[in-house]
C-alpha positions as a LaTeX table, in Angstrom:
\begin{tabular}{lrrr}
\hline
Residue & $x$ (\AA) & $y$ (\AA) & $z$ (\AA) \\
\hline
Unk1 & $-5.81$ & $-153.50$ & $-137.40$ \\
Unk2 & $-4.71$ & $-155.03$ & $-134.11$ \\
Unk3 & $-2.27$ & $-153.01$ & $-131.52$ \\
Unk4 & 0.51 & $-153.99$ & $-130.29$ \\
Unk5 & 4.16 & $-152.48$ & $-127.99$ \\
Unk6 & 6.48 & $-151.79$ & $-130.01$ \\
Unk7 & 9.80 & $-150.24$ & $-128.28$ \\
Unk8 & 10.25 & $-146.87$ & $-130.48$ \\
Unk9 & 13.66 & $-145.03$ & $-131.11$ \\
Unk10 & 13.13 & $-141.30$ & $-132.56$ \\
Unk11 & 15.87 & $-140.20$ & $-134.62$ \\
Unk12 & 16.55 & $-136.90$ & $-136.73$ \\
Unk13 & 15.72 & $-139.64$ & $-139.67$ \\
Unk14 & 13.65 & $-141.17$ & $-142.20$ \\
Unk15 & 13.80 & $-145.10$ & $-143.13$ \\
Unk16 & 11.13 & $-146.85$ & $-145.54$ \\
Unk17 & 10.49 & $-150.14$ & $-145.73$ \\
Unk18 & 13.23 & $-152.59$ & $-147.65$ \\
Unk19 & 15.38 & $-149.86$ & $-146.30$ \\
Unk20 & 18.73 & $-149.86$ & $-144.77$ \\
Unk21 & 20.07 & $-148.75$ & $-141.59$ \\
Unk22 & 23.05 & $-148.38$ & $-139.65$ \\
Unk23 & 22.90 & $-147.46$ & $-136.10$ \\
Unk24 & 25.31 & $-147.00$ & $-133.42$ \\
Unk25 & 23.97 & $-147.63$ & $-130.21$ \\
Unk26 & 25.82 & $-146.15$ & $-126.61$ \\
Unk27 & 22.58 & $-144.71$ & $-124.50$ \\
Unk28 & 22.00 & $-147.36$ & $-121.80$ \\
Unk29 & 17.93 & $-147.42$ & $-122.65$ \\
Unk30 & 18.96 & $-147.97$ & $-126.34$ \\
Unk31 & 21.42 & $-150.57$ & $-125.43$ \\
Unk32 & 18.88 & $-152.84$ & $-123.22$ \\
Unk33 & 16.82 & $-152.20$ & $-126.01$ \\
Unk34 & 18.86 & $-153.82$ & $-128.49$ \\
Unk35 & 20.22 & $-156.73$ & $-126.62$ \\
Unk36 & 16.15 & $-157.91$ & $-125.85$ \\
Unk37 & 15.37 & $-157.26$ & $-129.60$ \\
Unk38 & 18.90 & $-159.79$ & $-130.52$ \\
Unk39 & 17.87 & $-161.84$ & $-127.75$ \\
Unk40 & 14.35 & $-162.45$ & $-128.40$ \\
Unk41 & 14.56 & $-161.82$ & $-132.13$ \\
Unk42 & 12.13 & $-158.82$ & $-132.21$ \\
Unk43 & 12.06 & $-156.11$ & $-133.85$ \\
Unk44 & 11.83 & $-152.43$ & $-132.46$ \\
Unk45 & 10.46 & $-148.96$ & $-134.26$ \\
Unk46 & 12.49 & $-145.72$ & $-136.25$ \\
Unk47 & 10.29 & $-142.68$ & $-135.86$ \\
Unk48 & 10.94 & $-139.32$ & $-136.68$ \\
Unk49 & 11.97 & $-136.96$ & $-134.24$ \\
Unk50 & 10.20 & $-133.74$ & $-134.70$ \\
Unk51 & 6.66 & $-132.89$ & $-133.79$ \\
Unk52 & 3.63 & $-134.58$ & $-135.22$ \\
Unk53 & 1.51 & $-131.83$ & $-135.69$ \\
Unk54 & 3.90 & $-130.87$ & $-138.29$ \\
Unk55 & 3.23 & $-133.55$ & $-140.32$ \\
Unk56 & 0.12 & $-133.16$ & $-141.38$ \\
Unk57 & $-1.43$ & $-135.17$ & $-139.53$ \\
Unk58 & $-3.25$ & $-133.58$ & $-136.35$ \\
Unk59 & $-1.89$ & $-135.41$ & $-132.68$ \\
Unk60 & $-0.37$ & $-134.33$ & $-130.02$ \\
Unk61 & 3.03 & $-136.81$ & $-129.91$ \\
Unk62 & 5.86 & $-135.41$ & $-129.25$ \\
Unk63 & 7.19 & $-137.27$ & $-132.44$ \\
Unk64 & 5.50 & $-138.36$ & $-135.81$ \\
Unk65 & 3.00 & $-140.65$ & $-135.82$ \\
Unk66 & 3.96 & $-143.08$ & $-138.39$ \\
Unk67 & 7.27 & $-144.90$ & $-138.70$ \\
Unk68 & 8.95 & $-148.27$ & $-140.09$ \\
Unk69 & 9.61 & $-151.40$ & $-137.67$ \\
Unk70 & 12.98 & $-152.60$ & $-138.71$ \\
Unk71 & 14.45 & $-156.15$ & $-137.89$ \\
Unk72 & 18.44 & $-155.73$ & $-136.73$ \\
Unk73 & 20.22 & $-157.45$ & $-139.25$ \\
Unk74 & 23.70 & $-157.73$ & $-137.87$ \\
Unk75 & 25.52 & $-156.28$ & $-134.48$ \\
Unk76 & 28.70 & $-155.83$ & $-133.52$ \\
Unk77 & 28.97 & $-156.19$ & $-129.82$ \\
Unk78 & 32.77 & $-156.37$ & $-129.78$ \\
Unk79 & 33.24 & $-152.85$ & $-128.06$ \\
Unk80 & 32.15 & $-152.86$ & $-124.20$ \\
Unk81 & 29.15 & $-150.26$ & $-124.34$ \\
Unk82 & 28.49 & $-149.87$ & $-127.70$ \\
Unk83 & 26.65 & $-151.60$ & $-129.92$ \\
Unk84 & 26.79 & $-151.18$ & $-134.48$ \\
Unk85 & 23.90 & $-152.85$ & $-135.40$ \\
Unk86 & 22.66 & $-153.12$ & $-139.26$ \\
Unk87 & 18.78 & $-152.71$ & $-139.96$ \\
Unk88 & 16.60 & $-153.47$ & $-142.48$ \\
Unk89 & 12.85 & $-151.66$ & $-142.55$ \\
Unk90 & 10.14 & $-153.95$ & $-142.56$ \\
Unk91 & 7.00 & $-151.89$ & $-142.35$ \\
Unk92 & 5.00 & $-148.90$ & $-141.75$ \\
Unk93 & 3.39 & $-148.56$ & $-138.19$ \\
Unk94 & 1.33 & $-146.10$ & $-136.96$ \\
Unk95 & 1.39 & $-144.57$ & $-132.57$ \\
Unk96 & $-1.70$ & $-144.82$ & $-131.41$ \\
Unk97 & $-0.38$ & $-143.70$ & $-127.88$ \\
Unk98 & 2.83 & $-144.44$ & $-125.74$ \\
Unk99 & 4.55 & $-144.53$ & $-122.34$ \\
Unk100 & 7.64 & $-143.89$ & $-120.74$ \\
Unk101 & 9.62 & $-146.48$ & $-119.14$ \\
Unk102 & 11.68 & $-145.55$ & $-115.85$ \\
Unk103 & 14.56 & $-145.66$ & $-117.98$ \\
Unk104 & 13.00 & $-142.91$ & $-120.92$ \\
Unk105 & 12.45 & $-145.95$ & $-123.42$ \\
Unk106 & 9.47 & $-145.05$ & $-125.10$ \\
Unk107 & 7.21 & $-148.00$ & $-125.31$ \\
Unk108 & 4.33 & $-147.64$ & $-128.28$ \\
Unk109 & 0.71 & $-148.79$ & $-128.80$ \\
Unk110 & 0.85 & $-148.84$ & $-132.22$ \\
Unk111 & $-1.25$ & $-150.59$ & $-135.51$ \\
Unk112 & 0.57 & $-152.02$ & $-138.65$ \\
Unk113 & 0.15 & $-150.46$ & $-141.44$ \\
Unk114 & $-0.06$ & $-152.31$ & $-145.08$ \\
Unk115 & 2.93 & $-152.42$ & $-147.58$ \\
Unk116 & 2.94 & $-150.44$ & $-150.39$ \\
Unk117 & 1.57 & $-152.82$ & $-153.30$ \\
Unk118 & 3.73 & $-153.54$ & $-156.36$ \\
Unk119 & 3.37 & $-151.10$ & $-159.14$ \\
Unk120 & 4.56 & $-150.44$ & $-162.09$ \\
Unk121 & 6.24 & $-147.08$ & $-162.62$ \\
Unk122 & 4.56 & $-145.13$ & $-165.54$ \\
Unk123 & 6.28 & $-144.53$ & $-168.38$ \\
Unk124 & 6.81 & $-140.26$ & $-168.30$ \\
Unk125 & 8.64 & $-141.42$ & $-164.21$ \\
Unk126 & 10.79 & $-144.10$ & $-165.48$ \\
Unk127 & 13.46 & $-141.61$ & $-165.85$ \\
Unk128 & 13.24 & $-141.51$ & $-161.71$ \\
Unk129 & 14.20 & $-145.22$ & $-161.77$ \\
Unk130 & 16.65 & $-144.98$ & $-164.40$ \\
Unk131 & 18.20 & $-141.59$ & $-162.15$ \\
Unk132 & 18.84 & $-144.43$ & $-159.27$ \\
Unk133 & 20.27 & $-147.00$ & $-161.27$ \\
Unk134 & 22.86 & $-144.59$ & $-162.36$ \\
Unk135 & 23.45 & $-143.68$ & $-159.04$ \\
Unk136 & 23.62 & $-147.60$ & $-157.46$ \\
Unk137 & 26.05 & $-148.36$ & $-160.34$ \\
Unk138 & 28.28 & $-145.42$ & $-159.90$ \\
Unk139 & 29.07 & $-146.02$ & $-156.51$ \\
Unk140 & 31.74 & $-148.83$ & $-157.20$ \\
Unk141 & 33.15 & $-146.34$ & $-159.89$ \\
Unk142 & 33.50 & $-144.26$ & $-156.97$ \\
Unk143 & 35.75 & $-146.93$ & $-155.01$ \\
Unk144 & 32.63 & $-147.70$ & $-152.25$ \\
Unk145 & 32.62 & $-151.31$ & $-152.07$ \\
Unk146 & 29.38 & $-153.42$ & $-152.73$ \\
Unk147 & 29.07 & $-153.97$ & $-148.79$ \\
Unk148 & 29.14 & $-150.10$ & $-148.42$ \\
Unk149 & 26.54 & $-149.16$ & $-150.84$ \\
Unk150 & 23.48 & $-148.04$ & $-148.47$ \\
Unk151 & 20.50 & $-150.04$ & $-150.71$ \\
Unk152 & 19.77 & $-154.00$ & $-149.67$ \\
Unk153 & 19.48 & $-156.41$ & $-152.94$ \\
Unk154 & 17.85 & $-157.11$ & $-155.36$ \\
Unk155 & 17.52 & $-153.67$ & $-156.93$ \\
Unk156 & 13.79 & $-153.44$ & $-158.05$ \\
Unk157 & 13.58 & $-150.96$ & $-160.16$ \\
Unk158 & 10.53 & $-151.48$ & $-161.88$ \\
Unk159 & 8.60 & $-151.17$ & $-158.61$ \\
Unk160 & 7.32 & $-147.62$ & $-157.91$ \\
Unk161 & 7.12 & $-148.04$ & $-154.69$ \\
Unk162 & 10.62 & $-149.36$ & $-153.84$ \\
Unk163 & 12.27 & $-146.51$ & $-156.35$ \\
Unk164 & 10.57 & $-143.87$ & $-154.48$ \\
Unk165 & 11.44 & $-145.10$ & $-150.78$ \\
Unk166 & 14.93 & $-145.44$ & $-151.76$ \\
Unk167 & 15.12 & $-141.91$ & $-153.20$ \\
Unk168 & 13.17 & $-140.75$ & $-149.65$ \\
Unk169 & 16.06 & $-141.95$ & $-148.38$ \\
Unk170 & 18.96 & $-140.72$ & $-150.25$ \\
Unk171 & 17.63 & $-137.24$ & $-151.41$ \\
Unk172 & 19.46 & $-134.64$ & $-149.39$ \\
Unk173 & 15.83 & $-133.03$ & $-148.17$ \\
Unk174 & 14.40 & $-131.43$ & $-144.82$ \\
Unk175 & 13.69 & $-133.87$ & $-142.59$ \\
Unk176 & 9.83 & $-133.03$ & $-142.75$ \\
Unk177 & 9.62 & $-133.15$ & $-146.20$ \\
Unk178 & 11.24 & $-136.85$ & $-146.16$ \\
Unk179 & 8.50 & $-137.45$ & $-142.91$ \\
Unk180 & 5.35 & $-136.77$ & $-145.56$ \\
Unk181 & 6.77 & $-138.47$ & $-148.49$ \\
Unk182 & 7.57 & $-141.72$ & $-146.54$ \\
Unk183 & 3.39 & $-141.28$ & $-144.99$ \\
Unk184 & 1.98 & $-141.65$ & $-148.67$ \\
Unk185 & 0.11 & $-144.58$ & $-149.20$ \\
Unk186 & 0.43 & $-143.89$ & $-153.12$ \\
Unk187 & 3.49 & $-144.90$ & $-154.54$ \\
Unk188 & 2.61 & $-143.38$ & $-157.95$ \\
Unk189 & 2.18 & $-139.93$ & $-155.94$ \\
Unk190 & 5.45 & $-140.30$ & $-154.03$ \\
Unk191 & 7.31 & $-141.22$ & $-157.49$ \\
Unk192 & 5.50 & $-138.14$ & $-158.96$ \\
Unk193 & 6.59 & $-135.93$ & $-155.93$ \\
Unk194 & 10.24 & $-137.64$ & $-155.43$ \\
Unk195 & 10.38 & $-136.43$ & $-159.46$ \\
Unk196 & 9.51 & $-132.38$ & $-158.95$ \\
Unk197 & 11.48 & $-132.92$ & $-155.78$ \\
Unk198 & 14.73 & $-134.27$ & $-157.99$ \\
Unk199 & 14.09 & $-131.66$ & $-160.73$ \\
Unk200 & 14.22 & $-128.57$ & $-157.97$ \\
Unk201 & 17.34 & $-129.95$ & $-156.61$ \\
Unk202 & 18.68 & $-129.56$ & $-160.00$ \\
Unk203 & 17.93 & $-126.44$ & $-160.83$ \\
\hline
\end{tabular}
């Protein structure tokens, strides 16, 4: 696939695509960063910050190598040097290389990388999906407010690959561990893994 800049922000964090983000921006790179991205309605990069050779995959960045473009979906620019901004993940990416601007944004050469195609989950991982539902609908039984609840509409819960980035997301797991599931280009074996994952958390 072609390359192509993409302004990157590492963050002790994993986001998938259809994902949701909220961000609260105050460093002064980060801030210019945002206001070109609302002003020019682009989109910027989440990327994991830990090293990338402890990924898996063999590099020498100083973060992973694959993350999720995300388009800002709202900002709040009420607050004179701060910036709340709402995200939503688009797609994977992959850093083929990068530089350093003057002002330590990190500018990357990176390649899309395809969406996850829609799958059906298999029968003996439904109970994954069903585990989620539960969750979703609990929340307002829990007094958070629809606007609150950290999943974008519509729920699609018959779509492996959505169930499983969600639960990447919400599991309470090492950062790492979230880092490899989110680089799987199987949704069936991220469902499978989210599942052993879910069951060891329970035990």
């Amino acid at each position: 696939m072609n390359s192509y800049k993409l302004p990157l922000f590492p963050l002790n964090v994993v986001v998938c695509p259809k994902g949701l983000m909220n961000l609260r921006i105050f460093e002064a790179r980060y801030l210019d960063m945002t206001k070109a991205c609302l002003r020019e309605n682009t989109s910027f990069g989440i990327i994991a910050a830990l090293p990338n050779d402890k990924t898996g995959i063999p590099s020498h960045l100083p973060f992973a190598s694959i993350g999720t473009v995300v388009n800002i979906l709202d900002a709040d620019v009420t607050t004179l040097g701060l910036i709340m901004i709402s995200c939503q993940g688009s797609h994977r990416f992959k850093v083929n290389g990068f530089t350093t601007q003057a002002d330590g944004l990190v500018i990357g050469d990176v390649s899309d990388i395809n969406n996850d195609l829609q799958i059906p989950i298999p029968d003996d991982l439904k109970i994954v999906s069903q585990n989620l539902q539960h969750l979703i609908e609990s929340l307002p039984l829990q007094g958070i407010s629809d606007k609150d609840i950290p999943i974008i509409k519509p729920y699609e819960y018959n779509d492996a690959s959505w169930v499983s980035n969600r639960w990447v997301e919400l599991l309470n797991l090492p950062l790492l561990q979230k880092q490899r599931l989110m680089q799987i280009d199987s949704p069936i074996v991220r469902l499978e893994l989210i599942h052993d994952a879910i069951n060891q958390l329970a035990n």
